[in-house]
N, C-alpha and C positions, 0 to 999 in steps of 0.2 A: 579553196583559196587559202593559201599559207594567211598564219596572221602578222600584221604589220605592226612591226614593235617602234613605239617612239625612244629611240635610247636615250635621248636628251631626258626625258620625261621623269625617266627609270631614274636616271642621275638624282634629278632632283627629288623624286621621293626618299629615295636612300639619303639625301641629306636633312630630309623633312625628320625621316625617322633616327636618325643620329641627334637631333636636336630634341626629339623627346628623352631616348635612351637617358644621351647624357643626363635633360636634365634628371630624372627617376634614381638614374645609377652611377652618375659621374664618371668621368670618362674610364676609368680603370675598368667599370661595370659595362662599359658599353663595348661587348664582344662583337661581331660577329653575325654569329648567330643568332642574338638579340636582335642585330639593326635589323637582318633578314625578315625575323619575323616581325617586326612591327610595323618592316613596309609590303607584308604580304609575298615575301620572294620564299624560296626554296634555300636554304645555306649556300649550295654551291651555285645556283646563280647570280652571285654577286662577284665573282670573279671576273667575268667578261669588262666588267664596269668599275672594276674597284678591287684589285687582287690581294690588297692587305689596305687592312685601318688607317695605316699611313696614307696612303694614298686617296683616301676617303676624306680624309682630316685635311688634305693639304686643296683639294675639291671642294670642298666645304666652305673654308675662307676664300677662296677667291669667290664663291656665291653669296658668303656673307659682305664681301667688300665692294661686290659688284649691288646687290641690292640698296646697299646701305647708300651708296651713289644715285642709285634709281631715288633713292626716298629724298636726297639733295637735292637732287635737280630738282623736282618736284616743290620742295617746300624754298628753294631761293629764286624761283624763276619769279620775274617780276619786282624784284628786292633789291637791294643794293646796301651797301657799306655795312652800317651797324646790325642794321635790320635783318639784313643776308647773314652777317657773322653767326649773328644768334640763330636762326632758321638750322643753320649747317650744323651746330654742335649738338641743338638739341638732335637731330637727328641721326648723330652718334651716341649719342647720351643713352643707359640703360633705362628706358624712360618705361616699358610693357617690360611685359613675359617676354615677345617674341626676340626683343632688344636685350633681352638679359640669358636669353638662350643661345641668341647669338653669341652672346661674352662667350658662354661658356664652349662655344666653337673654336675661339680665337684662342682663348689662354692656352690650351694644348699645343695648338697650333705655336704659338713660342716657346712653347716649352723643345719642339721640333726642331722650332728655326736656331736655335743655339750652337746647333751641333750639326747644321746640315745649309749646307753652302747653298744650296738652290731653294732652300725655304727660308733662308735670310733675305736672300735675292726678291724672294718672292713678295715680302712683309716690307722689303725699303723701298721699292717702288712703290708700293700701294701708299705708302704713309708720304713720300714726294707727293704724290699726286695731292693729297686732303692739305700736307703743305701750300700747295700752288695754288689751291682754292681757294684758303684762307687767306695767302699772303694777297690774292684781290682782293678781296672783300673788305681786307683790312688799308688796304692803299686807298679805296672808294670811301674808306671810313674817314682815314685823314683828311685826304681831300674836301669831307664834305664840314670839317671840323668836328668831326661827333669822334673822334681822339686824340687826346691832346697830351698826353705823358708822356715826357721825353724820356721813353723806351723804345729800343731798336726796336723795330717788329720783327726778328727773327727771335727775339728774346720772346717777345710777347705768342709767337705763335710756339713757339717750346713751351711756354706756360699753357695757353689752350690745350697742346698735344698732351701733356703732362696732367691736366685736369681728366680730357675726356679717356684717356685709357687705365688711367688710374680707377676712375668713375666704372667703369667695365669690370674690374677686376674686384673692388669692392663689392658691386653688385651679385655680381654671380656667387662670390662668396658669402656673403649675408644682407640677401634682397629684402628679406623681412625688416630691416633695418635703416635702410638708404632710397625713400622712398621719391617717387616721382618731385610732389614739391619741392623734398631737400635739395635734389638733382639742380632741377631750373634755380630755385632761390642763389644756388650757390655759384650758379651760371650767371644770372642775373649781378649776383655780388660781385663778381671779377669784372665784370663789363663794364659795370659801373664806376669803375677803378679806373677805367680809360680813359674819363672825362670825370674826373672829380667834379666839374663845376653844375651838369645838367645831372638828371636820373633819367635813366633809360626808361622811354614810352611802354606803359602795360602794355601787354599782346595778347 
């Protein structure tokens, strides 16, 4: 009997092992032949699945953006306004290794979208979407009066977006530095800007 290959499967190891690569050798380091061998492939069987880096890279982030959603739903189901707001960022937030290897998926990945019409495409939806989420979350906030700063909330959710990709790109680049509590503290700290008048509930 022939053996039955999961290509999905395949996919996702070669992204597993692009996220060690880079982190070890950053991405200029992460040939090839490198990912091949650290997910156990043969050089030339990455072609069927991934015919250049590029396209590996651009595979990559919609796995990093699709998880990163799986991990939202996850930590806001049950939640609502303020409560939910914080839930979703931390889960953008480079908060682990596995959150700061993913930066280090992403950054290239704009470095891409610059110059490339359909990985621009690809980065503005994704980031509409985390818009759309937040801009509930943040409705369910006012409404419940837990913010009260008369700031547009599209102002307010460009300051979020602004914190948490920022927060990615610092990390990746000196993680030894920018560590989990600084993360939340300074998440914590914005929030709490929302409603001068209460402090937000410890979690």
């Amino acid at each position: 009997m022939p053996k039955i290959v999961d290509h999905d499967q395949r996919r996702l190891e070669l992204v597993d092992a692009t996220w060690r690569i880079i982190a070890q050798h950053g991405i200029e380091g992460a040939t090839m032949r490198e990912i091949a061998a650290e997910a156990g492939f043969a050089n030339g069987a990455l072609k069927p699945y991934f015919p250049t880096k590029d396209s590996l890279i651009t595979f990559a982030f919609g796995h990093v953006f699709n998880r990163t959603n799986q991990r939202i739903a996850e930590r806001t189901a049950g939640k609502v306004g303020i409560e939910a707001l914080h839930g979703f960022c931390q889960e953008v937030l480079p908060l682990d290794e596995d959150r700061i290897n993913e930066a280090r998926i992403v950054i290239p990945f704009w470095q891409k979208a610059l110059t490339d019409a359909t990985k621009t495409e690809l980065h503005e939806s994704s980031m509409h979407q985390w818009r759309a989420g937040l801009q509930v979350h943040l409705r369910q906030a006012r409404s419940r009066g837990e913010v009260t700063v008369p700031i547009k909330d599209e102002d307010i959710i460009n300051q979020l977006m602004c914190i948490l990709l920022g927060a990615q790109i610092i990390a990746a680049m000196s993680p030894g530095e920018h560590l989990p509590a600084q993360l939340n503290a300074q998440l914590d700290a914005y929030l709490l800007l929302l409603d001068p008048a209460h402090a937000i509930e410890s979690r």
